[in-house]
PAPAVEX-50980 format. One record per atom (N, C-alpha, C): x, y, z. Coordinates in pm, whole numbers, padded with zeros to 5 digits, always signed. Layout:
BEGIN
XYZ ...
% end
This chain:
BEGIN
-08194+00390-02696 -08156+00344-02564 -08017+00396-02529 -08036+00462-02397 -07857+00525-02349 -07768+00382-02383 -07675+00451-02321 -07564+00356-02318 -07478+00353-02209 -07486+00227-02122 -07389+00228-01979 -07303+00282-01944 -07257+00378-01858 -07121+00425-01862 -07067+00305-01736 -06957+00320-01805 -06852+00248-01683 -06790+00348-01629 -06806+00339-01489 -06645+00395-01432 -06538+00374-01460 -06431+00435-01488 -06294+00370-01458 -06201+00438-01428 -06089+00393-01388 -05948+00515-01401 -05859+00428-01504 -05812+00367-01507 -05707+00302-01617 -05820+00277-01740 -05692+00305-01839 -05772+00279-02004 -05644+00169-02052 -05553+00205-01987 -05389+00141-02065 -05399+00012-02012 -05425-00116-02058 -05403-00232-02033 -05312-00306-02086 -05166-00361-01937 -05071-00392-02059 -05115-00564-02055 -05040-00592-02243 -05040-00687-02305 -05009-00772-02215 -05054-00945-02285 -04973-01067-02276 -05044-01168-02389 -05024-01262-02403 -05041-01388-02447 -05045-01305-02626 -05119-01318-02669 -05152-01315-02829 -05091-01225-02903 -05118-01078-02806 -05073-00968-02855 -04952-00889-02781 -04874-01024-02667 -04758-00933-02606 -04632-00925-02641 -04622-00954-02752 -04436-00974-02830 -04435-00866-02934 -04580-00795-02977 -04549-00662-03044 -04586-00556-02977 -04681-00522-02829 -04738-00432-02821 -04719-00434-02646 -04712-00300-02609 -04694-00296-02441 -04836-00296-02382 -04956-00212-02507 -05112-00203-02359 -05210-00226-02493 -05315-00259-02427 -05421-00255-02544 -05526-00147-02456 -05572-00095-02562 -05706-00018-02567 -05827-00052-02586 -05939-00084-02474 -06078-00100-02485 -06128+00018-02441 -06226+00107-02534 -06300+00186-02460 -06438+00137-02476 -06495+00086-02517 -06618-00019-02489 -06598-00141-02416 -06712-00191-02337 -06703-00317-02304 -06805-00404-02344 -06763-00501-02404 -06839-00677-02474 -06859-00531-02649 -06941-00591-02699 -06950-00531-02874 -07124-00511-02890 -07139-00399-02976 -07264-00392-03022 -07291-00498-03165 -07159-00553-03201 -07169-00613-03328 -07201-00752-03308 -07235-00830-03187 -07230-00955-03121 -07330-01016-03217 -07439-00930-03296 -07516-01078-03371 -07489-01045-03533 -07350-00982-03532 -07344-00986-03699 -07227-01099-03677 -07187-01174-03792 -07080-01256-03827 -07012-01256-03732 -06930-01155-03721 -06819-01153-03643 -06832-01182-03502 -06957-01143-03423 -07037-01212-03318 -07034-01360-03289 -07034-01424-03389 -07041-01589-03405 -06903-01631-03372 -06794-01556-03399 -06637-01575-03379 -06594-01557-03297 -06630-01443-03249 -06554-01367-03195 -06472-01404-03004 -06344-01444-02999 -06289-01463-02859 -06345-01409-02773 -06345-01250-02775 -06373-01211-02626 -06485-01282-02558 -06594-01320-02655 -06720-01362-02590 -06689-01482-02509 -06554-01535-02478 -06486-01649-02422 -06461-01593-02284 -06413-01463-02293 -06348-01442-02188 -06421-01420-02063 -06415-01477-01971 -06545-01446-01868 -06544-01302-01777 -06391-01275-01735 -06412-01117-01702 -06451-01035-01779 -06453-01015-01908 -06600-00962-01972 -06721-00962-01933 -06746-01126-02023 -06897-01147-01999 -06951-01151-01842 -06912-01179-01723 -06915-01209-01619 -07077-01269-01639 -07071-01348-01715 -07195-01477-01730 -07320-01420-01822 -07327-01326-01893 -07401-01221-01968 -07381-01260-02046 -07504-01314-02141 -07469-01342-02328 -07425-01216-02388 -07341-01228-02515 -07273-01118-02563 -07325-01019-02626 -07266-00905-02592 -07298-00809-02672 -07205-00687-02604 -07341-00518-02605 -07230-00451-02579 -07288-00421-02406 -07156-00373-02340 -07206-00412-02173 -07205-00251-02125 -07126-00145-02198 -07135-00030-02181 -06993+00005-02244 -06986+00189-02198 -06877+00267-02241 -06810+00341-02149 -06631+00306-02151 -06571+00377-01990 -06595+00507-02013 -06587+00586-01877 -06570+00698-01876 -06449+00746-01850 -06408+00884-01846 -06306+00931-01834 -06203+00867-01904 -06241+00796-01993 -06120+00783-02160 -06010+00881-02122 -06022+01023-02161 -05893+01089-02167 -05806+01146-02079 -05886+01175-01971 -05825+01179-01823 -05705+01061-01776 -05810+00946-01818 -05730+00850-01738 -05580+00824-01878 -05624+00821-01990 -05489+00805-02049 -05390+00866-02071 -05455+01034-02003 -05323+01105-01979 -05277+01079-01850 -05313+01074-01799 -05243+01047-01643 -05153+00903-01678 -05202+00807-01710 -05147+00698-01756 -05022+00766-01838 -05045+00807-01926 -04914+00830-02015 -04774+00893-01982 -04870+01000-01876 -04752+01087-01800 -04666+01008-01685 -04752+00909-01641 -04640+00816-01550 -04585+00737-01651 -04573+00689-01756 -04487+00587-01824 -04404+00679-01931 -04453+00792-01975 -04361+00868-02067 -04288+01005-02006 -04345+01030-01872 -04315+01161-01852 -04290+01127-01664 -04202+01014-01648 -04189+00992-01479 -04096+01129-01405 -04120+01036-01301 -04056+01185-01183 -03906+01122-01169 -03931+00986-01239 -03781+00918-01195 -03764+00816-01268 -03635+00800-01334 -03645+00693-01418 -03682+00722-01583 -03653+00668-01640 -03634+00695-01805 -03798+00680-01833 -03819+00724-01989 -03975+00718-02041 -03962+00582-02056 -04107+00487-02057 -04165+00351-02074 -04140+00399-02228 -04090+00229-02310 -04195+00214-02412 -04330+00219-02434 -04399+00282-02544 -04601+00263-02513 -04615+00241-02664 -04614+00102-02707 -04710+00102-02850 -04836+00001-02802 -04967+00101-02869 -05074+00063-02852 -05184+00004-02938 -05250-00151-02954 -05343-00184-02979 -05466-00148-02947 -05557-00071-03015 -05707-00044-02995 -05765-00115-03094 -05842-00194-03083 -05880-00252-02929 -05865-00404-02920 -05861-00476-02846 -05807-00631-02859 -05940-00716-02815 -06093-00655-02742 -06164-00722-02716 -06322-00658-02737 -06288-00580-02807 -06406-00473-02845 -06357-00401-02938 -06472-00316-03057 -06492-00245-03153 -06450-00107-03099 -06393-00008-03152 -06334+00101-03120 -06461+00196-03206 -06504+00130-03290 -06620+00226-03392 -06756+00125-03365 -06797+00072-03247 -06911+00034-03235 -07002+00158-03265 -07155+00124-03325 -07278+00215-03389 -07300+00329-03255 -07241+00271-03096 -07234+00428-03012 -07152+00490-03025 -07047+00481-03131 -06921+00596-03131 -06971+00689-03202 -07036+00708-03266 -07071+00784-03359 -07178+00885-03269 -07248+00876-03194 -07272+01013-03115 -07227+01044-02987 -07097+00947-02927 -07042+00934-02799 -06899+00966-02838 -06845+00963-02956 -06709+01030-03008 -06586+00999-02927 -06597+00906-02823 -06496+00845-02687 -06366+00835-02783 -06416+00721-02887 -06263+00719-02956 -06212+00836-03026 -06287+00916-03052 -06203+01018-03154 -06156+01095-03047 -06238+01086-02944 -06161+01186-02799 -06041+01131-02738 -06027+01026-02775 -05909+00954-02724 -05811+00989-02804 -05844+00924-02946 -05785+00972-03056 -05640+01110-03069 -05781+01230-03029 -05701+01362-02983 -05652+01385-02884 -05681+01317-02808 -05563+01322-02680 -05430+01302-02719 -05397+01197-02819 -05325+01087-02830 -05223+01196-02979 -05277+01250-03014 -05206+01416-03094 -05136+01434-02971 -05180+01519-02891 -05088+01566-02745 -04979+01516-02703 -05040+01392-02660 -04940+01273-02604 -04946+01124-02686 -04882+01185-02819 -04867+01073-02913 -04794+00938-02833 -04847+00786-02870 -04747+00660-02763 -04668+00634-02914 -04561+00568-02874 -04471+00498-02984 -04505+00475-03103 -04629+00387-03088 -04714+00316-03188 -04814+00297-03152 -04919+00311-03265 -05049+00246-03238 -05147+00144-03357 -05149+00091-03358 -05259+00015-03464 -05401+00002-03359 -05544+00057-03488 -05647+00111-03456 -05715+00006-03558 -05760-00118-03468 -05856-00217-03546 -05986-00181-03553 -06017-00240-03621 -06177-00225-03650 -06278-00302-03749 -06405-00285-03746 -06488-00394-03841 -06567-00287-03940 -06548-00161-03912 -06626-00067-03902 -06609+00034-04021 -06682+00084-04054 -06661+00176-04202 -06655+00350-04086 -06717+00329-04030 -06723+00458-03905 -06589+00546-03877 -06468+00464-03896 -06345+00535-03863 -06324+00601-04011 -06403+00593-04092 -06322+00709-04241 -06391+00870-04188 -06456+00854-04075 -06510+01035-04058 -06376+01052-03969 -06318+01029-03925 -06161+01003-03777 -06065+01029-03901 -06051+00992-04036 -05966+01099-04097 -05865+01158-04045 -05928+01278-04035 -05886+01361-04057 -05749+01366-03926 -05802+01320-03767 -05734+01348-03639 -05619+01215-03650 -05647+01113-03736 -05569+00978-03801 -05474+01088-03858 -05471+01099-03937 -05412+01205-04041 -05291+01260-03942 -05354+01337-03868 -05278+01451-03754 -05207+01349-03670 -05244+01222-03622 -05127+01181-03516 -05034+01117-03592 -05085+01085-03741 -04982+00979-03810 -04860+01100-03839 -04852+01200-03805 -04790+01275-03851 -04637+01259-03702 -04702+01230-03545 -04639+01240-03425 -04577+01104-03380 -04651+00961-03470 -04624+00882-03419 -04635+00727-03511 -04607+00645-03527 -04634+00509-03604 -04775+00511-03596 -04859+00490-03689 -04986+00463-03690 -05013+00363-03815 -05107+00234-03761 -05167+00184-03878 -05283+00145-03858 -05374+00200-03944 -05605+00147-03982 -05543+00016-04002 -05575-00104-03942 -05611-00233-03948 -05766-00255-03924 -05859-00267-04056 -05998-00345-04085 -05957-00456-04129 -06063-00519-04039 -06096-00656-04085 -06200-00682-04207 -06122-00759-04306 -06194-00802-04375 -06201-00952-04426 -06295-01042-04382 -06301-01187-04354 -06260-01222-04455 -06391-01145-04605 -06419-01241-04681 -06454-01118-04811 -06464-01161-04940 -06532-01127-05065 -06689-01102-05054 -06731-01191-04964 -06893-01195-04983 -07019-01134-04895 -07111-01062-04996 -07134-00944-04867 -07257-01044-04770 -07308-01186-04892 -07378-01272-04781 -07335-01381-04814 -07304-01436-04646 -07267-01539-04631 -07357-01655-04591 -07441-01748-04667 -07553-01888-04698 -07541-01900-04555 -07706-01849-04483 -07711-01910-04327 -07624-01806-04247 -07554-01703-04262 -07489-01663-04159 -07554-01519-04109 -07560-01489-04039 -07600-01347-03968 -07573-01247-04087 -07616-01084-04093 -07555-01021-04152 -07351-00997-04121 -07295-00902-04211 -07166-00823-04142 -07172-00715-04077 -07115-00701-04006 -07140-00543-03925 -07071-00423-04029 -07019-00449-04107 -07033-00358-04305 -07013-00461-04371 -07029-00367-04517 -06996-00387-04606 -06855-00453-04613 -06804-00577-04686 -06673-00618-04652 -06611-00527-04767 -06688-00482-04885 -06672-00390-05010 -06606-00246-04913 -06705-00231-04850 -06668-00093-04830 -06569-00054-04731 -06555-00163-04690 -06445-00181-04569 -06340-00147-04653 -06259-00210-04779 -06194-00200-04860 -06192-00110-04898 -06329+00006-04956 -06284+00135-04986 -06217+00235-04913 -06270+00195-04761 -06252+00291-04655 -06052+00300-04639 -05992+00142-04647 -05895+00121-04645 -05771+00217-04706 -05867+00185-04856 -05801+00269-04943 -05799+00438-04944 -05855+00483-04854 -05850+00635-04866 -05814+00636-04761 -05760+00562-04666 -05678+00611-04572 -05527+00595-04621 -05501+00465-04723 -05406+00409-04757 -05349+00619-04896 -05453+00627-04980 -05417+00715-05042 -05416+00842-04956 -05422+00855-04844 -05383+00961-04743 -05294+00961-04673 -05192+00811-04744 -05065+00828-04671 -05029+00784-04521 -05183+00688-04466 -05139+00683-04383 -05129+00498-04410 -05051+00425-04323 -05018+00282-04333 -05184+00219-04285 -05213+00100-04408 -05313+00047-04352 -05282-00113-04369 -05347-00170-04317 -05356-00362-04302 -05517-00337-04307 -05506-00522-04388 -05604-00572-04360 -05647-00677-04305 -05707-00717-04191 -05638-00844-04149 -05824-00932-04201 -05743-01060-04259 -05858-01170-04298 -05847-01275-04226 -05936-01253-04082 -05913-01300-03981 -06074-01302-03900 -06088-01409-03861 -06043-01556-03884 -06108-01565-04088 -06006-01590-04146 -06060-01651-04316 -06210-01726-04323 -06280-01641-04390 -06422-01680-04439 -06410-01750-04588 -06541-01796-04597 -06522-01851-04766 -06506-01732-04835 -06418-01765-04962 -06404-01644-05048 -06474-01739-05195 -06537-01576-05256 -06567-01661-05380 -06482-01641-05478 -06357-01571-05487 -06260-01560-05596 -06171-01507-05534 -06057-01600-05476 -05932-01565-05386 -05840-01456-05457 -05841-01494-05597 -05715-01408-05614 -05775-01275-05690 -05954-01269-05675 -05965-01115-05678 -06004-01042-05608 -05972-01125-05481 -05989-01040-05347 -05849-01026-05305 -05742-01056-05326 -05651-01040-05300 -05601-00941-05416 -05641-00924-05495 -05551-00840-05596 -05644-00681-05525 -05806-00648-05507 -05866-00590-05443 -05782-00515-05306 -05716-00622-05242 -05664-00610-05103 -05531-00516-05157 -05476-00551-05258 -05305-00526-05280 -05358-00376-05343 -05472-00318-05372 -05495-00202-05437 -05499-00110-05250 -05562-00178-05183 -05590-00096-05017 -05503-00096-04960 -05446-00217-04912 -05395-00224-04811 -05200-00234-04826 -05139-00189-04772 -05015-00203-04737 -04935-00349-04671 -05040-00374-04616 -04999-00551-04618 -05128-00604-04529 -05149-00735-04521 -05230-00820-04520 -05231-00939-04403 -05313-00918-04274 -05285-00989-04215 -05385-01161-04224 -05353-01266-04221 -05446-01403-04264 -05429-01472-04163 -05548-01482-04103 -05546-01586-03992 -05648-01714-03975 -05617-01823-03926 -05765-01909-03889 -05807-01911-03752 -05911-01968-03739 -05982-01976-03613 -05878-02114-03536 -05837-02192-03643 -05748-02334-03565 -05620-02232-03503 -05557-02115-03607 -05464-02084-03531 -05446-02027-03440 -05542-01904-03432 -05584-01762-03428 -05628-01724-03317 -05743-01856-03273 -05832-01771-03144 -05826-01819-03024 -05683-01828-02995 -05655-01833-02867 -05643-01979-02786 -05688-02011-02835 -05657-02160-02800 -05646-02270-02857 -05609-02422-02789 -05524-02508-02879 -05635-02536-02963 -05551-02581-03090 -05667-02614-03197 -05792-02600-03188 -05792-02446-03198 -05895-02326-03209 -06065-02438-03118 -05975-02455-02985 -06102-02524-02895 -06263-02438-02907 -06177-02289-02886 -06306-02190-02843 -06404-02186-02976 -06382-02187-03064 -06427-02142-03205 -06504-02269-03201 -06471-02442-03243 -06539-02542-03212 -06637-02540-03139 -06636-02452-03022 -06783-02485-02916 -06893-02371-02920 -06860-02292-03094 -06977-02213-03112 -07010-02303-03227 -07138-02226-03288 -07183-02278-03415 -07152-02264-03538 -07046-02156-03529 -06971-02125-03679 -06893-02225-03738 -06847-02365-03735 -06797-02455-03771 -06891-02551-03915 -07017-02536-03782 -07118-02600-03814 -07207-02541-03968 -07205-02421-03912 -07297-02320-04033 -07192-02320-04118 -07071-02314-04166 -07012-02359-04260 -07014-02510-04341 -07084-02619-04257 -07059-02723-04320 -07204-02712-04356 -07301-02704-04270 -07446-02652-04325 -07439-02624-04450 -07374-02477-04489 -07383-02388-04628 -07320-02482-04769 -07243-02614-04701 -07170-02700-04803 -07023-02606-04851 -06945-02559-04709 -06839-02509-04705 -06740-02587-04647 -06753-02661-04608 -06649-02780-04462 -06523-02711-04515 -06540-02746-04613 -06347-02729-04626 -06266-02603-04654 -06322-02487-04577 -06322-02344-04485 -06296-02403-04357 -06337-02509-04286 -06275-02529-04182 -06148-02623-04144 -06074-02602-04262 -05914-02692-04287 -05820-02576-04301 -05719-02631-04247 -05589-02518-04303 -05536-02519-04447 -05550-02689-04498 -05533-02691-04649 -05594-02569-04698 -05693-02536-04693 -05780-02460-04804 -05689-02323-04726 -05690-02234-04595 -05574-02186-04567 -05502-02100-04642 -05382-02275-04611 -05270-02270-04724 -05259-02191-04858 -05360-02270-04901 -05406-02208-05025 -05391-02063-05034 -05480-02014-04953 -05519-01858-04992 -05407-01813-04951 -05327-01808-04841 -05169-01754-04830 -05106-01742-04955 -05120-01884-04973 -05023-01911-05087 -05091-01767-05219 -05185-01806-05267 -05201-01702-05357 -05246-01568-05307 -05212-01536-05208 -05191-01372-05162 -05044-01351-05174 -04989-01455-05156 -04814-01414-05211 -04777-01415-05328 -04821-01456-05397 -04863-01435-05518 -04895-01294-05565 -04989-01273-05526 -05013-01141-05582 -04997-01029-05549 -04943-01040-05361 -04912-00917-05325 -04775-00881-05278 -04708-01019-05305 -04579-01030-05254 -04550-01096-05102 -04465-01184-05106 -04438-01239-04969 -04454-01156-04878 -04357-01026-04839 -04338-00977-04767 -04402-00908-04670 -04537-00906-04782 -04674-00823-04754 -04781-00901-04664 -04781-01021-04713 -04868-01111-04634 -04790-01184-04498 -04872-01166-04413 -04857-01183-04286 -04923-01302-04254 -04877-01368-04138 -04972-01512-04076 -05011-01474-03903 -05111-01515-03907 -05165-01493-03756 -05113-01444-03668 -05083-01509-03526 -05029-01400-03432 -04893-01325-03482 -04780-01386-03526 -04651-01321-03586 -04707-01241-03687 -04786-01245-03743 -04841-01152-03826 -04893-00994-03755 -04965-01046-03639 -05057-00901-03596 -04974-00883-03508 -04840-00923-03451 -04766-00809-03401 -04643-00774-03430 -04608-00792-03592 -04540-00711-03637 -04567-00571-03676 -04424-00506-03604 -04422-00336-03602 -04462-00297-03715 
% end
């Protein structure tokens, strides 16, 4: 089945609320996710947001066009004006969608963006993802980390590749970790953010796992994490529930949390482990 194109002219969306004290624009080049009925589907904020969904159960809604057009033109008015000094531009891809959803891989939007972004490298960028898909991007990763701050931030929830009652993952959480690591042994900066925290079945050998990949470690909960007060949005799906189902409840406390912070500092060093929003927008 094709895949929607959107029109658009802007790709550069600037920040606020969650992600605006580290970052000036975020990057969506998909709109809603193809990953909506794996795990992360069950979590996931954007499906909150209604200018997304505009009343559409979740998933993926299509792919913009003119990605690189519009972010050079964008770039050249904020880095390259007719008047007035260059903008700051550090960029989050993506804050409400997968950057390596299963259509990137024969629609190449992000890696085309990607290479644009060689040309007209922005300040900074961190390039999230759920996705094992960005270790073929290598190589053009490679090439901008060379023009500009770059860091691979994968998410990786949890230790377990099934979770009792829950949807599949949209990967391997294993291989997510490998992928980490060969970007990490290529020199380029990677995170991992364990966000929102799933059950783990052996905290401190997923964390010692993590301290082999990743460069530091971002840990978040759904109470802190997803956007609203005591994680309202997360409560009015069923992922609360399918945790107490599986005889997990106490995955949905910060005590237990605590905990895992606590022994990720432990093993990977304070400095390394990060906490939720102050976490994902440090430079």
């Amino acid at each position: 089945m094709s895949t929607q194109r959107i029109n658009n002219k802007s790709i550069l969306t600037p920040t606020s609320g969650f992600l605006g004290s580290g970052f000036t624009h975020t990057v969506n080049i998909y709109s809603g996710c193809a990953f909506a009925n794996s795990v992360c589907g069950i979590y996931c904020y954007a499906q909150h947001n209604h200018w997304i969904t505009k009343g559409r159960p979740w998933g993926l809604y299509g792919a913009k066009e003119n990605v690189v057009s519009a972010y050079q033109a964008e770039f050249d008015r904020l880095k390259r004006p007719r008047r007035g000094s260059p903008k700051f531009l550090r960029i989050y891809m993506s804050s409400s969608t997968d950057p390596y959803v299963p259509q990137e891989k024969s629609l190449r939007l992000t890696r085309s963006l990607l290479e644009a972004m060689v040309e007209r490298p922005p300040d900074g960028l961190v390039i999230q993802t759920h996705a094992t898909l960005i270790e073929r991007d290598l190589d053009v990763i490679k090439n901008l980390a060379t023009k500009t701050a770059v860091w691979v931030s994968i998410t990786v929830e949890t230790d377990q590749e099934i979770l009792p009652g829950f949807p599949k993952h949209a990967s391997s959480p294993a291989a997510r970790i490998a992928v980490l690591g060969e970007f990490r042994e290529a020199g380029i900066p990677t995170q991992a953010t364990v966000s929102p925290l799933l059950p783990l079945a052996n905290v401190t050998n997923f964390a010692e796992s993590l301290n082999q990949a990743a460069d530091r470690v971002v840990v978040d909960h759904y109470l802190l994490g997803d956007g609203s007060k005591g994680g309202w949005r997360t409560r009015q799906t069923e992922f609360p529930k399918l945790l107490e189902d599986a005889g997990l409840a106490e995955w949905n406390s910060l005590d237990k949390f605590r905990e895992v912070v606590s022994t990720f500092r432990t093993v990977l060093g304070a400095d390394r482990v990060l906490v939720s929003e102050a976490g994902f927008n440090t430079a």
